[in-house]
Structures are given as structure tokens and as C-alpha cells.
N, C-alpha and C positions, 0 to 999 in steps of 0.2 A: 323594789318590790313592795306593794300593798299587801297590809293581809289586816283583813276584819271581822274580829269574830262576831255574831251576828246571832240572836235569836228575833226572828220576827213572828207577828200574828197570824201571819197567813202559814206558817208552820210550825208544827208543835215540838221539832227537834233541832237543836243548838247546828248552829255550821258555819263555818267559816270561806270568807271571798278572799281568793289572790289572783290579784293581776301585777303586772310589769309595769305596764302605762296606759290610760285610760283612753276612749276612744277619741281622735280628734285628726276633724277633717275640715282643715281653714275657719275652727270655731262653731262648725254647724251641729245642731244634733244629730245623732242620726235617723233615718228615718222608719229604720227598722230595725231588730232585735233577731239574729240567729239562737235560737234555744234550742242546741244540743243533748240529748236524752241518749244516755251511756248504754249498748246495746252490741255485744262485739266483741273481737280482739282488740288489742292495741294498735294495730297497722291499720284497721278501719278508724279509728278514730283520727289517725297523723296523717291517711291519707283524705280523709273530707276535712279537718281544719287548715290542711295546707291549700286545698280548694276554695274552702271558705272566707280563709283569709284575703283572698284577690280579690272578695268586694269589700271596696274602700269605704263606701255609702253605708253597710253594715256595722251595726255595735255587735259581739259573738259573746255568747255565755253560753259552759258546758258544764253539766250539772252531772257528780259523780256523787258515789259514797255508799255504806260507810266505808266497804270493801273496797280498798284501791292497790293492786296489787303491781306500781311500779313508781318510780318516785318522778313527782308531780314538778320538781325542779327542770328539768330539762324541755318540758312542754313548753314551760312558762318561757322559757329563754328562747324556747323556738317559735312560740306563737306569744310576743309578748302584749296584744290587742288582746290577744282573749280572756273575757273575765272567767276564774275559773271558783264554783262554789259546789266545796267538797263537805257532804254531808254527816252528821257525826251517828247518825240515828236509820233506822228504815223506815222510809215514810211510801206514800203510793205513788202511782204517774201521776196522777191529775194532783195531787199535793206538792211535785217539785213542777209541775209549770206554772201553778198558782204561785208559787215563791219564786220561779223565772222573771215570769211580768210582771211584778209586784217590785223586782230588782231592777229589770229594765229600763232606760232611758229615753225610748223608741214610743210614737203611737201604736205600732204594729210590731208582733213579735210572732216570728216563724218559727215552728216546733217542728223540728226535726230528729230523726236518731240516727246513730252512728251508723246502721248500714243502711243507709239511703242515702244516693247520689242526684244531684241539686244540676237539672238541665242548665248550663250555664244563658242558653242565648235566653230564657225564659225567667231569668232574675237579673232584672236590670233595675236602673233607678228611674227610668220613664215608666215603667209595670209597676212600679211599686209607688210608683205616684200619682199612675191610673188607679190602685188600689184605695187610695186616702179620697178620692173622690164615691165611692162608695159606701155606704153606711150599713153595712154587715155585720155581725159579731164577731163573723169566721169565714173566711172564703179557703177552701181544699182545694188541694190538686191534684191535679191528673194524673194516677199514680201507676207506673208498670212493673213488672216482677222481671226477675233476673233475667229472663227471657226477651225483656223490654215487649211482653202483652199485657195488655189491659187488667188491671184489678179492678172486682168488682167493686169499688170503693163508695158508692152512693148508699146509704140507709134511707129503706122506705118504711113506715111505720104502718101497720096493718092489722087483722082480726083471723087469728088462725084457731075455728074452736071454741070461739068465745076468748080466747086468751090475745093479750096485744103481741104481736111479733113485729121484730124489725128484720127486714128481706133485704142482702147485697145487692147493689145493683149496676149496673153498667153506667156509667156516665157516658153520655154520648152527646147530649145536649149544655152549649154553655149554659153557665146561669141557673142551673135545674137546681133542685133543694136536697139537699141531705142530713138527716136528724141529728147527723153528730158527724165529725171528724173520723176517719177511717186511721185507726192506730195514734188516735191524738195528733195526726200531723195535719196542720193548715196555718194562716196566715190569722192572728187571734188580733181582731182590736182591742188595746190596751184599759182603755175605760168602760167601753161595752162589758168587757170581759169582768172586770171589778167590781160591775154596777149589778151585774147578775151572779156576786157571791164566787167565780170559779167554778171549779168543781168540788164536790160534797166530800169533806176529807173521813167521813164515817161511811162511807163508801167505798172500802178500798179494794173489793172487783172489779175489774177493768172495765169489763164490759157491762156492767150495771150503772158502772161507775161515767162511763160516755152517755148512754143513753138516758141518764137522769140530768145530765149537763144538756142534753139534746133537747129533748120534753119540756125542761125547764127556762130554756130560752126559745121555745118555740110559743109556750105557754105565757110569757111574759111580751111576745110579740119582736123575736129577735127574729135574726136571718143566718141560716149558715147556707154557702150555694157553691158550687164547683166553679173554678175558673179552668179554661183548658189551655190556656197562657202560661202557665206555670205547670213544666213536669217534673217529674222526680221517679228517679227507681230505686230497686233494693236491689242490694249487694248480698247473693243468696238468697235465703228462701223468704217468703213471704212470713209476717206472724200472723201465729194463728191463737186462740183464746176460747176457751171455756164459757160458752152459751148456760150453760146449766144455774138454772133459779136455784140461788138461796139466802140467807139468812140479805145478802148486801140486797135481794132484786122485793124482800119486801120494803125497806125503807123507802125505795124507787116507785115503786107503787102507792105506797102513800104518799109520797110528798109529791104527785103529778096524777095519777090514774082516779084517784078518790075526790079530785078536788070538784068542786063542783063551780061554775061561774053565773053568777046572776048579781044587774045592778053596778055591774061596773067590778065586781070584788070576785075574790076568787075564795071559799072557803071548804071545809069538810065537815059534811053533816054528822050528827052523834048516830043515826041510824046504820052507820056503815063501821062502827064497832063491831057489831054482831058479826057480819061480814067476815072481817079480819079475823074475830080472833077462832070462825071455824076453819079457816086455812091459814092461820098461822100455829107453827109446831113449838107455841110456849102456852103456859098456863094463863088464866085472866089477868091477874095481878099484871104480869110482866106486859102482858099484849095490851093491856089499858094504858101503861107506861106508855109503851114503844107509839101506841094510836095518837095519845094525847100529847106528846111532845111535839109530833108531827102536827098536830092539831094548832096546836098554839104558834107553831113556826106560819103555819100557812094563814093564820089569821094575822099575823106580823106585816107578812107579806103579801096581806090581801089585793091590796091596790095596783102591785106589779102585774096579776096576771090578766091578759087579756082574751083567753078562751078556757076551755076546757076540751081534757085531753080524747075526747069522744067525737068532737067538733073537728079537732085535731086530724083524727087521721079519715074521718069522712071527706075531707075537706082535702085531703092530701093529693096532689095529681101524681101518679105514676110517669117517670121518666120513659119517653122511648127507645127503642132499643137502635 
């Protein structure tokens, strides 16, 4: 047995990896990355690793913690491929798939959770090497609920009111664009993924928390698009998430909705303090903080973005139905 305990950058709480044996298929790497995200009983989890384990072409990492309420020895012995990194801290989703791929050994790593079942004829190693020909951030799949119907899994980004909304939508067309990952699951490239920061671990709503990863690699000129090659269901009910703006969706806002693009750079004007801090619910002091931090990250980052997010969703084509 391996076991390493581990603090890295990409997260902010200590945790330790064990595996049995590491992956090895005739010296090759592999060419992609199962990342499992703990969601379930125990029986979902033994019955999709026992699943998962049949592809041989796969490296497997299943990320728990801190709560693990069964002892983690017998897993090991039963799935001794699978790298297993058990958390000491609470951290967000999008903070253990950034320390997923960041562990991984894969150009591609697939984020899945425990109750979601992996079409088998649809994850092969020729799909998945059709995959490395495309230059993506994140290619989704085709996702159906217990019922095996369709999930509205597409994000269209829009104008409801004056305010930006993201609208579910039917994927029906291959190839079609979706602002973010539906439940964090899809096919994440490895370096894309790294080059564009992750996800914002001071963002830890879920859902502010996608569509700031969304925004922000749409804003930087990335691609996230549905493959309908690749299906996947849920075991039981679909998750659902809390829509409701707060303190995580103004960060989101700043760091994407404010920015302004001219000249090749992407910045945030000083006029759009005023803005902020009449709809944001903190005092000057604090909202000059919060603006200006934002401020100076987006001037950092100037050179990465390639539109603004006004441009963005004018510019957006609606999938058909």
C-alpha cells in the first residue's frame, strides 16, 4: 500500500493518497483520468468502481472526505488501481476536481459522481482518442435521469430583466456549446484546465461557482461543447442546486460581467465602483476591498481575455430543440 500525505497549492486543506498499485498498462500512460466525486451510499460507490474498474486504458481517483464513515482498507484491497484521496478538511466541488487533475496523470480527466452510471459502449479507448484530437477545455455528456430521459444539461447564457441568466437546455445537436458543465460532470483537458486557473476556490456555491468557470473560459476564448458519444445516467434522482444570488454570485460578477474588452486586454473600469457598491449589501470600505481586489486580479489577467461578457452572450447561438 502507498499512502502520501500531501498538502498542495491547488488546495488549501492537508490530505492524504492511498493506493495499492499504481496504474500500469504495458508502461503506457494513461490516457485518461476517472475522477470520482463522493455522492451516495456505499453500494453506489462499490457498484460504479467495480464498473469502472473494467476500463484497463483508465487511471481511477476517488476523492472523499473528511467524513468517511466505513473503513477505507477493504476498498483498497478490492479495487487495488484505484488511487484513493481522502480529505482531512471541507473544501468545495470545484476545489477537489482542481486537486483531481492537478493529481492526475492523464491529458483528460472525467469527473464523475457516485450516482452516475458510465454507458459502457460509449467509453472506449478509440472515443477517448477521438477526444484528444479536439482541442476543448471540456467536452459534457449526454446526460439522462433515472428514467433514462433526457436532462436539460446545456447552459445558455442570456438577458432576463436586465440581469444575465443561464437557461437549461436540451442538447440535441452534437457539438452545440454549453457555458459550463452540468453538475461538474464532463471530460476536463488537463492543461486547458490549469492554464485557466480551475475553479475559483473563493466561490464555494456551486452554482456561481460553474458559471464563473463558464464565463471565464468563454471570456478567455476556451470551448466547453456536448458530445452525444458519450452517455451517462443517474442512479436516482437528478441534483438539483440553489439558483439564488448571493454574497459567492457578486464575486462572479465582478470577475466576468464588469470586465470591459478593448485593445486586445480585458480590464475593469474605476466607474463601475459606484455600480457595485449600490447593489452590493456591504458598507464602502468593504465593497472598495472586494471591487479592487477583483480589479487588480483582472488586470493580471488582462491579456487572457478575448471578449467581454456583453459580446458573450449577444453572440451566443441558441441550441435547437
Amino acid at each position: 500500500m502507498n499512502t502520501i500525505p500531501s498538502i498542495s497549492s491547488t488546495c488549501d486543506v492537508p490530505y492524504t493518497v492511498v493506493w495499492e498499485k499504481k496504474y500500469d498498462n504495458a508502461d503506457r500512460s494513461p490516457h485518461v483520468t476517472i475522477l470520482l466525486l463522493n455522492r451516495g451510499g456505499k453500494f453506489h460507490k462499490e457498484e460504479l468502481l467495480t464498473d469502472l474498474s473494467t476500463y484497463k486504458f483508465a487511471e481511477i481517483i476517488y476523492i472523499e472526505g473528511p467524513d468517511i464513515s466505513y473503513e477505507i482498507d477493504p476498498l483498497l484491497k478490492k479495487f487495488p488501481r484505484v488511487k484513493f484521496i481522502l480529505l482531512k478538511g471541507n473544501i468545495s466541488t470545484g476545489e477537489k476536481i482542481n486537486l483531481g487533475i492537478s493529481e492526475s496523470g492523464s491529458v483528460f480527466t472525467f469527473v464523475l459522481w457516485s450516482n452516475m452510471k458510465l454507458a459502457q459502449s460509449s467509453f472506449t479507448r478509440d472515443i477517448m482518442e477521438d477526444m484528444g484530437k479536439k482541442s476543448h477545455l471540456c467536452i459534457v455528456p449526454f446526460i439522462l435521469n433515472s428514467k433514462h430521459e433526457p436532462v436539460p444539461t446545456i447552459q445558455v447564457p442570456g438577458y432576463m430583466k436586465g440581469n444575465v441568466k443561464v437557461m437549461p437546455w436540451h442538447g440535441i445537436k452534437d457539438s452545440c456549446k454549453s457555458l459550463f458543465p452540468f453538475d461538474y460532470c464532463g471530460i476536463y483537458h488537463k492543461e486547458r484546465f490549469m492554464n485557466l486557473g480551475g475553479f475559483d476556490p473563493e466561490i464555494a456555491n456551486p452554482y456561481w461557482q460553474k458559471i464563473d468557470f463558464g464565463f471565464r473560459a468563454f471570456l478567455w476564448g476556451e470551448e466547453i461543447q456536448l458530445s452525444k458519444n458519450v452517455h451517462i445516467h443517474y442512479i436516482g434522482d437528478v441534483h438539483s442546486e440553489d439558483v439564488t444570488p448571493d454574497e459567492h454570485y457578486k464575486r462572479f460578477y465582478l470577475k466576468n460581467i464588469y470586465v470591459k474588452f478593448k485593445n486586445g486586454s480585458g480590464y475593469i473600469p474605476y466607474y463601475k465602483f459606484l455600480h457595485y457598491l449600490f447593489h452590493s449589501d456591504t458598507g464602502p470600505f468593504t465593497s472598495w476591498k472586494e471591487f479592487n481586489q477583483v480589479k487588480q486580479w483582472v488586470h493580471a489577467q488582462s491579456g487572457c481575455f478575448k471578449n467581454n461578457a456583453q459580446n458573450l452572450i449577444a453572440q451566443w447561438e441558441v441550441p435547437e430543440e
